[in-house]
Backbone bond lengths (Angstrom), bond angles and torsions (degrees), N, CA, C in turn:
res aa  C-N    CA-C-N  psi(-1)  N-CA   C-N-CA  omega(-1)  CA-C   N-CA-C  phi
1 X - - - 1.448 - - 1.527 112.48 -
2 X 0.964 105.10 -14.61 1.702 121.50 178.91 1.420 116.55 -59.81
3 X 1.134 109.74 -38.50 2.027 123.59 -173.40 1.677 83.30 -90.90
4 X 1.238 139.84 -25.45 1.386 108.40 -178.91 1.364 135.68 -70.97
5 X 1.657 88.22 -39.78 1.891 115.26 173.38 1.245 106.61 -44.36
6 X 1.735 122.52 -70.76 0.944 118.91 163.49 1.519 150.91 -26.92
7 X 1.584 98.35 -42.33 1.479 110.21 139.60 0.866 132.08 -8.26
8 X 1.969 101.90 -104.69 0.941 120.16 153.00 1.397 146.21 -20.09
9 X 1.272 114.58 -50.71 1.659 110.16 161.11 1.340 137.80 -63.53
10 X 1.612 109.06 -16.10 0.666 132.70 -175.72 1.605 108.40 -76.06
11 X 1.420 127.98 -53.81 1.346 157.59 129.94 1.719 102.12 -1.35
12 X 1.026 98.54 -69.40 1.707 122.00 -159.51 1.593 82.27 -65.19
13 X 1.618 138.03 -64.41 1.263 128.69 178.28 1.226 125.01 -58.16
14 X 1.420 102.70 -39.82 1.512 87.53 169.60 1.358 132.41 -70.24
15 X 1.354 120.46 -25.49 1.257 131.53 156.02 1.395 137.01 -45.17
16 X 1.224 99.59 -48.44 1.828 109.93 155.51 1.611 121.02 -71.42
17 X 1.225 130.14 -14.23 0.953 119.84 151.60 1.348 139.29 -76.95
18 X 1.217 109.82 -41.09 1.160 118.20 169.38 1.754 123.65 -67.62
19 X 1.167 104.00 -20.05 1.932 122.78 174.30 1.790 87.23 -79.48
20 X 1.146 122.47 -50.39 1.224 100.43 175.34 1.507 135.23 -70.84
21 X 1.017 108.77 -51.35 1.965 107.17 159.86 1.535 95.39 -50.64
22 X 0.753 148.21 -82.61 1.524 129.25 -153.85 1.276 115.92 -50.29
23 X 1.056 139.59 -26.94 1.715 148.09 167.96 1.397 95.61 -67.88
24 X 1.393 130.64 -36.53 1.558 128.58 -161.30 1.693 93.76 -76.32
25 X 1.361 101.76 -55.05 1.542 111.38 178.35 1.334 128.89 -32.40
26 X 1.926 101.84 -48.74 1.256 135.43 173.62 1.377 120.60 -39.94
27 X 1.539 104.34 -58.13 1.317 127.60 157.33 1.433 128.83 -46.65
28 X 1.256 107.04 -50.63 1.317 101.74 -165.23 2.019 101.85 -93.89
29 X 1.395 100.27 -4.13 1.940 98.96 157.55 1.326 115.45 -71.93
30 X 1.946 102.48 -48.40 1.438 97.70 174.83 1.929 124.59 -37.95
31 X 1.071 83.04 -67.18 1.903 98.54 173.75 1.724 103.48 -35.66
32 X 1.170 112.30 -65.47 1.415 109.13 -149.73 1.580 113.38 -64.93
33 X 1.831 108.47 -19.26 1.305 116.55 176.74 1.230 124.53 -88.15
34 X 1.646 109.69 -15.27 1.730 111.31 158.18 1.279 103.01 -92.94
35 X 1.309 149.28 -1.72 1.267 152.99 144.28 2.039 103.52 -38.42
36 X 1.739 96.63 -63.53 1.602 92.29 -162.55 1.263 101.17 -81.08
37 X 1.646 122.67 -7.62 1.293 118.54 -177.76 1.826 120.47 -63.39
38 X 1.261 105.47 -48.86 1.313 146.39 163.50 1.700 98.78 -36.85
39 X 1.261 85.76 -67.93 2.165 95.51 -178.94 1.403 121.59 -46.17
40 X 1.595 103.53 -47.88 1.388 111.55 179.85 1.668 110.48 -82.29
41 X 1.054 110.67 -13.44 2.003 94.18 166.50 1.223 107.31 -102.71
42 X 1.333 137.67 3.01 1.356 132.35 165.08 1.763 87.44 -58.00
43 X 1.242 108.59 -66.07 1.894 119.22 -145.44 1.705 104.33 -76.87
44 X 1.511 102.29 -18.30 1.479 84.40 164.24 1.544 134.46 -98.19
45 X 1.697 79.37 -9.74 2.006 81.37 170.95 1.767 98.36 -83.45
46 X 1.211 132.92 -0.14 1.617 137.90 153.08 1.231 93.61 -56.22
47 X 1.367 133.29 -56.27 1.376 115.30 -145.34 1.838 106.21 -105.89
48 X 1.240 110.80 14.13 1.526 102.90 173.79 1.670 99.94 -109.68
49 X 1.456 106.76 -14.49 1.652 106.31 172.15 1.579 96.35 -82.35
50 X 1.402 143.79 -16.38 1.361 127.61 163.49 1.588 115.26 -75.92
51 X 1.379 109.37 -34.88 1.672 88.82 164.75 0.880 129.22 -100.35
52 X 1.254 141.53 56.85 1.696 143.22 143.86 1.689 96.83 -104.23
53 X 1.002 139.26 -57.19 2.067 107.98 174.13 1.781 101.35 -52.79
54 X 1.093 123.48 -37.78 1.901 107.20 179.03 1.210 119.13 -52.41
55 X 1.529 107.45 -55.30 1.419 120.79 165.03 1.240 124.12 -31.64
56 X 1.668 110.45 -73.72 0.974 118.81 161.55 1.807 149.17 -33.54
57 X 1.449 86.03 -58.92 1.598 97.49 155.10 1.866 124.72 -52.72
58 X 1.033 113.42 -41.25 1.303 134.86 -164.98 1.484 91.88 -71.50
59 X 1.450 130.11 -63.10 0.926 121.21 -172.05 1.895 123.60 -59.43
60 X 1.707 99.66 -25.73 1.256 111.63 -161.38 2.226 81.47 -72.20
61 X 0.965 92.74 -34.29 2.013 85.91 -171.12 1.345 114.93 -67.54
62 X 1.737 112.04 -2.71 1.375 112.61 162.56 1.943 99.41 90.71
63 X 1.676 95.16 21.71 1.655 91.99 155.73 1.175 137.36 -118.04
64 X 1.760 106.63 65.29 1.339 131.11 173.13 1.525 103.55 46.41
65 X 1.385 143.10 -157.20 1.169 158.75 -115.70 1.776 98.70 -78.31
66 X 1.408 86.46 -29.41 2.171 90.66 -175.17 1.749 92.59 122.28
67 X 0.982 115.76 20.84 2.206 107.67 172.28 1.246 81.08 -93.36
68 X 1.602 94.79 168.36 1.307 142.26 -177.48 1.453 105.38 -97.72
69 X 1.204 119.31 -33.52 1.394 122.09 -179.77 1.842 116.45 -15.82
70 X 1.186 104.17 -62.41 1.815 118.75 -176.41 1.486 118.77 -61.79
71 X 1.584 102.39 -23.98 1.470 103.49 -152.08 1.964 89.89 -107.65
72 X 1.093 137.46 -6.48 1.099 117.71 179.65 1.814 95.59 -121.52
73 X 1.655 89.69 166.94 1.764 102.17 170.32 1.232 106.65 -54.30
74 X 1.760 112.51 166.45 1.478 120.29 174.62 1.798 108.58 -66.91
75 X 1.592 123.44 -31.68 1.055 103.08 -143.25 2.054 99.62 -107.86
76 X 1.732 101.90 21.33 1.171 120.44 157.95 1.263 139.84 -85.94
77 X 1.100 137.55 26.82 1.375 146.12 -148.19 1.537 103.58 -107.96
């Protein structure tokens, strides 16, 4: 019964280690996804300050609301 305990504890340590890196892991996914969360509304408030001069322009050429609709072929959409 002696080689089992040992086993076992052995088991039991490895088990706690590994429950612990995975919580560490846990953590450090958490982070990285409010990390890219963060990233991606930086670049899209970039990209709603690029369409108001498109908009804008578009409308000044006399294409109603600012679509594309008028200005390309039908079979581009």
């Amino acid at each position: 019964m002696v080689p089992a305990q040992g086993t076992q504890a052995r088991r039991d340590l490895l088990a706690t280690a590994l429950g612990g890196g995975g919580a560490r892991l846990g953590v450090l996914n958490s982070m990285n996804v409010e990390v890219l969360a963060n990233k991606l509304e930086v670049v899209t408030l970039g990209m709603q300050g690029l369409l108001n001069p498109l908009n804008s322009s578009l409308a000044i050429l006399g294409m109603g609301s600012g679509s594309c609709q008028g200005c390309c072929p039908p079979g581009n959409k």
